[in-house]
N, C-alpha and C positions, 0 to 999 in steps of 0.2 A: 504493500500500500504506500509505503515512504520509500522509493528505488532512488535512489541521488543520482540515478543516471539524468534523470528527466531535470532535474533542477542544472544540473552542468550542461550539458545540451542547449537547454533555454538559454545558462548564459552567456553559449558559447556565440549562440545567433544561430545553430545547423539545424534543420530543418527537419524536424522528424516525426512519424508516426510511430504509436506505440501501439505494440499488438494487446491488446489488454486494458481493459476502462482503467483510466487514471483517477486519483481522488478528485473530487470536484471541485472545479474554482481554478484548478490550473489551465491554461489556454495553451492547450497541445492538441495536436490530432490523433485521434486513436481510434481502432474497431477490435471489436471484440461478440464475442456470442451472448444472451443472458444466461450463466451458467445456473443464477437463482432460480429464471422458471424453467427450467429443465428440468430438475428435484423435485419443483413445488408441483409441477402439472403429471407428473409420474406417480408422486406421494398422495394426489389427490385422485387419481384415477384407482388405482388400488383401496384407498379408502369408500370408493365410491362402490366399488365391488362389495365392502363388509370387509375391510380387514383392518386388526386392529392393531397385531403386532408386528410393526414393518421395519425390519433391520436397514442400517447401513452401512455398508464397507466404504469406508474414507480413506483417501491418502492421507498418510499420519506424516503431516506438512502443515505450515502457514502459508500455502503460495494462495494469491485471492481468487484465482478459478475454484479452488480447491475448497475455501473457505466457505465461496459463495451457493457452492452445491448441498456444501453442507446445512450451511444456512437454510436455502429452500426446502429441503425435508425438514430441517425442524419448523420452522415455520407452516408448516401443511400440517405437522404433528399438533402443534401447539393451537390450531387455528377449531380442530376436533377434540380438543383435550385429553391426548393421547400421547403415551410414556416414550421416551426417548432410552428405552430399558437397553435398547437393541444395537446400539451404535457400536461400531471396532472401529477402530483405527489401525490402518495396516501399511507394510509398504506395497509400493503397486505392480503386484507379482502375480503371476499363473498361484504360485506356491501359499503367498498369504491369502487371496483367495478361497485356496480350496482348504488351508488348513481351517482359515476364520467359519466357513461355511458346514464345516465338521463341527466344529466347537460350538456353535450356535444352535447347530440339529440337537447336539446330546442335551441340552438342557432342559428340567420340566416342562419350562413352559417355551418352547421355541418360536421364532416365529412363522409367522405362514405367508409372509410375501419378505424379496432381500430385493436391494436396490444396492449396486456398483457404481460408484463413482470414475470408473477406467474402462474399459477395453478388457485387458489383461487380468486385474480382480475379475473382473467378470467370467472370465473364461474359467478359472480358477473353482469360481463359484459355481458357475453350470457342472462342472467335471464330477464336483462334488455332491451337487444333487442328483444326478443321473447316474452317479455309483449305488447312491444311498436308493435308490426309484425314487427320487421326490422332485422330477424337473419334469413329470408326466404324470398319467394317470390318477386314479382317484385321492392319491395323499402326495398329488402336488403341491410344490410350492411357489407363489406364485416369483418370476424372477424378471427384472429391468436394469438393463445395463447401459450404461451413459457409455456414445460412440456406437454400441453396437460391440459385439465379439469381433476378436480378430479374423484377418481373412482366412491364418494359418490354422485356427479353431477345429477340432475333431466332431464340435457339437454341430448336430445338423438338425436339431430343433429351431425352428424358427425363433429368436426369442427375442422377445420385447426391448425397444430400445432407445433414448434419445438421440435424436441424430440433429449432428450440426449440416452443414453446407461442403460440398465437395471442394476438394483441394484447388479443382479445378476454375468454379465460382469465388473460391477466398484470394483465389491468387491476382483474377481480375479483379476483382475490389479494389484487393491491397495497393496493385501499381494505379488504380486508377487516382485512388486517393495521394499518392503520392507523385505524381504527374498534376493533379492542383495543386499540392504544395510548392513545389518549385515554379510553376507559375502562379503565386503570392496571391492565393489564397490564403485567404484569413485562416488558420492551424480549430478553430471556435467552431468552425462552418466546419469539420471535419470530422467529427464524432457521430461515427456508427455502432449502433447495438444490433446484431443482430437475433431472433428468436429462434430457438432451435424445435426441432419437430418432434412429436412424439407416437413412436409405433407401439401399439400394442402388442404384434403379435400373437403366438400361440401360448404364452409362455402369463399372459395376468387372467388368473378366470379366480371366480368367489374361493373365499376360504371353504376347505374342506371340512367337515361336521367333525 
């Protein structure tokens, strides 16, 4: 939230785009996705199903994509008045994934939907409930993975996902906004948020009985 690149930059006069919203009030250009409703529109699709105990696998970081995902689940938790019992903080691995996603089943009360904050958690996570049966069938769980699974992914269950914009789409953005920049464009006029989409997939259906 406080990178001192951005303050140096400014005073240096060079002209820059930050990939990632900056704190408000500085006059820089930047785009970035809203990582907040990505959580909050996934966290409330789930609840809207009936479920009440809905994990999250977080990258165990302060970076502000990071922060802000997490944010948006608690805030969708918080907004039903619903426990925040579920949260891990992990690092962002095939391996903490699936370990967290083991660790979470064995408990009395587990949950019945898990939401990843990565790609790679996520992969980790699916591995782990389709060892266990619970990424199918009657004592599934429901599962939403922020990006989607990797391409290299063994699961071939459809699963639920938020999706940002192809590399392809961000990359013309990015130059475009920075082709105004160097022709002095106000850096103010430059602030893009983009929203990211969210797939249901096969993989959110009601808590099981």
């Amino acid at each position: 939230d406080n990178d001192p690149r951005l303050t140096h930059l400014q005073e240096a006069g060079i002209p820059f785009l930050a990939l990632g919203q900056v704190p408000s009030g500085l006059p820089c250009a930047w785009f970035d996705f809203d990582n907040h409703a990505g959580t909050w529109q996934a966290t409330q699709h789930l609840i809207a199903l009936g479920h009440q105990r809905i994990a999250l696998l977080s990258e165990d970081n302060s970076r502000t994509y990071v922060t802000a995902r997490r944010q948006g689940w608690r805030d969708a938790l918080s907004e039903h008045g619903l426990p925040e019992t579920w949260l891990r903080r992990v690092s962002p691995t095939r391996r903490s994934g699936f370990q967290a996603v083991t660790e979470l089943m064995s408990l009395p009360l587990p949950p019945t939907a898990i939401i990843t904050d990565s790609d790679l958690i996520g992969d980790g996570a699916a591995m782990s409930l389709q060892l266990s049966g619970h990424l199918s069938g009657e004592d599934a769980v429901s599962l939403v993975v922020y990006d989607g699974l990797p391409q290299d992914s063994i699961i071939e269950q459809d699963v639920a996902a938020v999706l940002q914009s192809t590399r392809h789409r961000v990359g013309r953005q990015v130059a475009d906004m920075i082709r105004q920049l160097v022709t002095n464009v106000s850096p103010e006029m430059l602030q893009v948020l983009w929203q990211p989409e969210f797939h249901p997939g096969k993989t959110t259906l009601a808590p099981s009985a």
